[in-house]
N, CA and C atoms as an extended XYZ file, in Angstrom:
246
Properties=species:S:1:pos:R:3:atomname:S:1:resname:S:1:resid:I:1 pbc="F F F"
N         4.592      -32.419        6.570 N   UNK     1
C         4.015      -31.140        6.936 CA  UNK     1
C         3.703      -30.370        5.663 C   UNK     1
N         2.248      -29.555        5.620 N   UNK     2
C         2.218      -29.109        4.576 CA  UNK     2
C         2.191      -27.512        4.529 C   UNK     2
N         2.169      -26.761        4.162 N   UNK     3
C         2.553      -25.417        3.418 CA  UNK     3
C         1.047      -24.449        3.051 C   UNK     3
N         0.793      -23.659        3.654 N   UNK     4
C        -0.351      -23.234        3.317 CA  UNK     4
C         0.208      -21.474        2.099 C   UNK     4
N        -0.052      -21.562        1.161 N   UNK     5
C         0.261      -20.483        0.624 CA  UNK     5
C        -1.026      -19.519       -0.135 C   UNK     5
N        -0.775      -18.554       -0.120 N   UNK     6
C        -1.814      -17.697       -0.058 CA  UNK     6
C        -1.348      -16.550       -1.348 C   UNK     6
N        -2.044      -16.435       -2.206 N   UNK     7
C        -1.500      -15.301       -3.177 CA  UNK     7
C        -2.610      -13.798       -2.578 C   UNK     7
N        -1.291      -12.855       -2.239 N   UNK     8
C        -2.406      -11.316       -2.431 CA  UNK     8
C        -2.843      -11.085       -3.405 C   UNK     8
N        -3.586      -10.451       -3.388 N   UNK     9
C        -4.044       -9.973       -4.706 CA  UNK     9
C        -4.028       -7.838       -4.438 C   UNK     9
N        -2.756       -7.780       -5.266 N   UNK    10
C        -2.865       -6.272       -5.128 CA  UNK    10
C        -3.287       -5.451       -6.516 C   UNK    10
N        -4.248       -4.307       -6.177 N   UNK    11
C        -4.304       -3.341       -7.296 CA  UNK    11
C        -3.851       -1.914       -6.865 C   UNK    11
N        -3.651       -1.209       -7.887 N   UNK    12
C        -2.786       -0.004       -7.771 CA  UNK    12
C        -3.046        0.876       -9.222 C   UNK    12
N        -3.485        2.091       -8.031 N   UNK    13
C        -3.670        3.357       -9.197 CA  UNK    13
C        -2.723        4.452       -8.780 C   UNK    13
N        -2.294        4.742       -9.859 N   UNK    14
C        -1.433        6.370       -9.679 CA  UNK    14
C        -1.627        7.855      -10.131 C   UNK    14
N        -1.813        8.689       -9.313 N   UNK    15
C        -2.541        9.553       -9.684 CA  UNK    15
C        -1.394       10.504      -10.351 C   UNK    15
N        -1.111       10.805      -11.354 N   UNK    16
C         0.316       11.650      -12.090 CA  UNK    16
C         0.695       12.837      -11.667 C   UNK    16
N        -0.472       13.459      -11.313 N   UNK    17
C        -1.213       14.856      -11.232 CA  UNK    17
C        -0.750       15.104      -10.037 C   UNK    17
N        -1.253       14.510       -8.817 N   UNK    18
C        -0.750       14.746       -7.832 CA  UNK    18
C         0.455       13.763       -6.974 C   UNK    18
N         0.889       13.256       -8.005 N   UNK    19
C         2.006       11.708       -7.326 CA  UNK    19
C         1.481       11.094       -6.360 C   UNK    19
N         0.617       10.507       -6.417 N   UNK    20
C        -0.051        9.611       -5.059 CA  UNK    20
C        -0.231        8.109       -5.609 C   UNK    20
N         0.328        7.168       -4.983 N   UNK    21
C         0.333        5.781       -5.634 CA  UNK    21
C        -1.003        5.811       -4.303 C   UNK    21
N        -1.975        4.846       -4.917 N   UNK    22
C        -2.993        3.986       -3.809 CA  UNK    22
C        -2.726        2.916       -4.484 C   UNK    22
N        -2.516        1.441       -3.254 N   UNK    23
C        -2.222        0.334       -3.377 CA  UNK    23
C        -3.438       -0.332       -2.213 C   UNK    23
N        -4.405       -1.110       -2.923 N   UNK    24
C        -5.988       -2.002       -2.415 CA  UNK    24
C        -5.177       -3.736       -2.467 C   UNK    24
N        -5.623       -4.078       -1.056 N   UNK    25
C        -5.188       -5.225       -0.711 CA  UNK    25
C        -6.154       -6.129       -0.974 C   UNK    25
N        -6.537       -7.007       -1.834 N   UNK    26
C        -7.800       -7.977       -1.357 CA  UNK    26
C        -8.687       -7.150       -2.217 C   UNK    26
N        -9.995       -7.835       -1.445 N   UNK    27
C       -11.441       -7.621       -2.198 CA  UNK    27
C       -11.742       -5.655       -1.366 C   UNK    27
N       -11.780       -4.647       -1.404 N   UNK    28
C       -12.700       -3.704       -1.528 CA  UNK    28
C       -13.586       -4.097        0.480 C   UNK    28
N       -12.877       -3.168        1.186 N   UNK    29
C       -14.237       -3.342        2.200 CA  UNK    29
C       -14.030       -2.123        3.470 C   UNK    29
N       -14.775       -2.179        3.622 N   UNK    30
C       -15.106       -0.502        4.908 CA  UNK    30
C       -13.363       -0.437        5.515 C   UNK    30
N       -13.044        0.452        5.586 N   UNK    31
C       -11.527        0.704        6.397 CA  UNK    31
C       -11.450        1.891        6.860 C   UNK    31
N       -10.519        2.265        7.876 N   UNK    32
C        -9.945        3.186        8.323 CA  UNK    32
C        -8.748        3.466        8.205 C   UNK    32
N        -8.327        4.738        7.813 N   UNK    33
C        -6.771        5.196        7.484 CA  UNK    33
C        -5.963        5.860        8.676 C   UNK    33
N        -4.897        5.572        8.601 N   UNK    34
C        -4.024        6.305        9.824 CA  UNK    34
C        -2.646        5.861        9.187 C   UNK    34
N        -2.071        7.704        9.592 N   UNK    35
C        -0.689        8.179        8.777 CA  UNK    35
C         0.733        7.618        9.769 C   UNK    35
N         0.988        6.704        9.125 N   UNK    36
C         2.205        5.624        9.750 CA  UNK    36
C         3.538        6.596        9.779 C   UNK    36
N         3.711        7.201        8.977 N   UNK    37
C         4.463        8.596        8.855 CA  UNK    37
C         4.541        9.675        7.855 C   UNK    37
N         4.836       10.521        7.928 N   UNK    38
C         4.871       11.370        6.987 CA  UNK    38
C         4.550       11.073        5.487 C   UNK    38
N         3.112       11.574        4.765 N   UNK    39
C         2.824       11.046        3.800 CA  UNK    39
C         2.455        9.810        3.521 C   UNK    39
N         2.809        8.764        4.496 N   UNK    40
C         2.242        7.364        4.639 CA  UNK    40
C         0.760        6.810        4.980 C   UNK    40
N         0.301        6.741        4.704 N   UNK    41
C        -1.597        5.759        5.153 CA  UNK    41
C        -1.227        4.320        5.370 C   UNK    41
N        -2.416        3.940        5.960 N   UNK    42
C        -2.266        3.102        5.761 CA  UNK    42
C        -3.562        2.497        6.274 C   UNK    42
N        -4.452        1.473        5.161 N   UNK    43
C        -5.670        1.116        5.544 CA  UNK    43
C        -6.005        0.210        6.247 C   UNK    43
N        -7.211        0.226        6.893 N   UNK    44
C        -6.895       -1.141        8.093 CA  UNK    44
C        -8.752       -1.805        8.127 C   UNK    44
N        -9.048       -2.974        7.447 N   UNK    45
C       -10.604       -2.945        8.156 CA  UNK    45
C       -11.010       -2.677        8.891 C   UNK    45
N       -12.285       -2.003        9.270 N   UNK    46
C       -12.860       -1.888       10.238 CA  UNK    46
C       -13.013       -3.345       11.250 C   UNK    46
N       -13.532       -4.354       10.379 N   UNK    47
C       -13.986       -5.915       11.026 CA  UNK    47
C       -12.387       -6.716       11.224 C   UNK    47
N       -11.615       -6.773       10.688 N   UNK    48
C       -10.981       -7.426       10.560 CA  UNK    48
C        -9.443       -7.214       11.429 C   UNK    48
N        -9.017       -5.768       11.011 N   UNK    49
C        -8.219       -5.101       11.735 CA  UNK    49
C        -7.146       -5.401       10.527 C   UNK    49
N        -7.084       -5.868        9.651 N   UNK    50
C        -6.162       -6.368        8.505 CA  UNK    50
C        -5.920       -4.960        7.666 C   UNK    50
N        -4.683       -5.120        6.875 N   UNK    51
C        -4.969       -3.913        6.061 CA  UNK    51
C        -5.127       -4.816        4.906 C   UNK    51
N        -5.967       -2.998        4.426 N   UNK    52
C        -6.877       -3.237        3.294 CA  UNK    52
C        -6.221       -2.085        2.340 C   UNK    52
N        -4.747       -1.751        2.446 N   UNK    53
C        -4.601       -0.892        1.489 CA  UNK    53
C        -3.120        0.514        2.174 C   UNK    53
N        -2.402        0.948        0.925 N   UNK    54
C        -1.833        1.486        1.901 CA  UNK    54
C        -1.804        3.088        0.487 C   UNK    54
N        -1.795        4.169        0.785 N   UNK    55
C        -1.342        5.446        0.046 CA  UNK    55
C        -0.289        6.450        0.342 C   UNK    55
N         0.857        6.181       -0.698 N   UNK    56
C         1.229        7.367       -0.722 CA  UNK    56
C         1.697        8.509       -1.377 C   UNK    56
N         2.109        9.734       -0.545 N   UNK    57
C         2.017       10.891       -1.223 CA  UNK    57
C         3.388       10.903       -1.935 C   UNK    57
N         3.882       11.466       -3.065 N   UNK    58
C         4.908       11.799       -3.291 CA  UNK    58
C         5.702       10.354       -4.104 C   UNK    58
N         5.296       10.026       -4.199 N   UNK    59
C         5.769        8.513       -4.551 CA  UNK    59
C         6.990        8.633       -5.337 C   UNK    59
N         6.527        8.951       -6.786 N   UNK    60
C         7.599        9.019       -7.056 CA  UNK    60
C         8.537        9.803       -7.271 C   UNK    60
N         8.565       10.982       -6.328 N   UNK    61
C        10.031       11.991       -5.578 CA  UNK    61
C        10.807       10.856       -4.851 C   UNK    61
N         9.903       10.229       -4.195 N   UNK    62
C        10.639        9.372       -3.399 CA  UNK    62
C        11.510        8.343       -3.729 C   UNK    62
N        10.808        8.316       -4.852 N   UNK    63
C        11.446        6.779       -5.799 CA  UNK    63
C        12.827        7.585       -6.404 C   UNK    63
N        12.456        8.556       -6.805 N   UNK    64
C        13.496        9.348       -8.017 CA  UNK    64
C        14.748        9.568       -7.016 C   UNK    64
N        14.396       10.215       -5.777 N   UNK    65
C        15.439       10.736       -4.726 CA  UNK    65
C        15.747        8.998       -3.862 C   UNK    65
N        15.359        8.161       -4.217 N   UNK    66
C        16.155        6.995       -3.463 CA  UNK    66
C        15.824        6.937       -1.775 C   UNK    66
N        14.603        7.420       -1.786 N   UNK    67
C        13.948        8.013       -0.477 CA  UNK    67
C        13.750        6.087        0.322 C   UNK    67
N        14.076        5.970        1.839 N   UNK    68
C        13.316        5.230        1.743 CA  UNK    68
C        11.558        5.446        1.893 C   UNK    68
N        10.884        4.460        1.840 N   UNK    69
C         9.671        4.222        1.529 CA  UNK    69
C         9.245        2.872        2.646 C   UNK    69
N         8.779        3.563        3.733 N   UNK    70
C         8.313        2.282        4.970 CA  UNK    70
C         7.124        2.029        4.493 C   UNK    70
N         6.851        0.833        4.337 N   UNK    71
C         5.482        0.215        4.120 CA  UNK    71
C         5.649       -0.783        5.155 C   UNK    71
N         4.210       -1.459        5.436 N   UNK    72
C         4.332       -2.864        6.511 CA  UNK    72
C         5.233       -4.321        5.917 C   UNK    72
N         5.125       -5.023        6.978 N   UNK    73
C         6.086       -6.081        6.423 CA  UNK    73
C         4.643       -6.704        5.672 C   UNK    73
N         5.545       -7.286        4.871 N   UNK    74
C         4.441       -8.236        3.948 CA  UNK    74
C         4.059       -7.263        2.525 C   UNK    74
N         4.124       -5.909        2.320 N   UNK    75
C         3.818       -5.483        0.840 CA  UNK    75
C         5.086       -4.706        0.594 C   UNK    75
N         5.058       -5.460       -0.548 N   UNK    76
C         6.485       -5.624       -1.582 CA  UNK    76
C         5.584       -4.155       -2.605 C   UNK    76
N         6.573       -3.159       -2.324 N   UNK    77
C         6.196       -2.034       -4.150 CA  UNK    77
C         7.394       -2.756       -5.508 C   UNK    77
N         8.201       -3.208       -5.079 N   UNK    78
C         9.125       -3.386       -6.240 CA  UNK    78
C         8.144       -4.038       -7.640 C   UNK    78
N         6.922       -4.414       -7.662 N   UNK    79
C         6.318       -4.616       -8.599 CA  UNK    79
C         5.106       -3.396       -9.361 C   UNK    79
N         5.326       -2.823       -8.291 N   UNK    80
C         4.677       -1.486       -9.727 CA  UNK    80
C         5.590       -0.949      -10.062 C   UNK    80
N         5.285       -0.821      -11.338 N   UNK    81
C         5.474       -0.153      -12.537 CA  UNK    81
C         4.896        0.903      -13.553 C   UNK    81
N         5.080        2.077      -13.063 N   UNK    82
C         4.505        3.247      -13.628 CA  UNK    82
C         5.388        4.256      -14.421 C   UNK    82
């Protein structure tokens, strides 16, 4: 049996100014946002229904205060680094 593995490909900008991490899933494509909770987004294709990205506010208060931080299953933040 074989193993199909798939690398994401994530990019991530942080805005300092206003603490907002945006995290882009994949290639760039039409989406719609809807707030999963407080301060949370979260992008979703239009075609696909996949997300395409998730933002949030406050990031790193949250990080500093040990806040948790719900994201979907499947995106890992422990790799940014800002």
């Amino acid at each position: 049996m074989s193993t199909l593995t798939t690398t994401i490909k994530y990019n991530y900008n942080y805005d300092s100014e206003d603490d907002i991490l945006y995290l882009s899933i994949g290639e760039p494509e039409p989406s719609i946002t809807k707030e999963i909770e407080e301060g949370i987004f979260v992008r979703k294709s239009i075609k696909t229904k996949r997300i395409t990205g998730i933002t949030i506010l406050d990031y790193k208060f949250r990080k500093k205060n040990k806040m948790k931080i719900n994201v979907p299953e499947g995106i890992n933040l422990d790799n940014i680094k800002l």
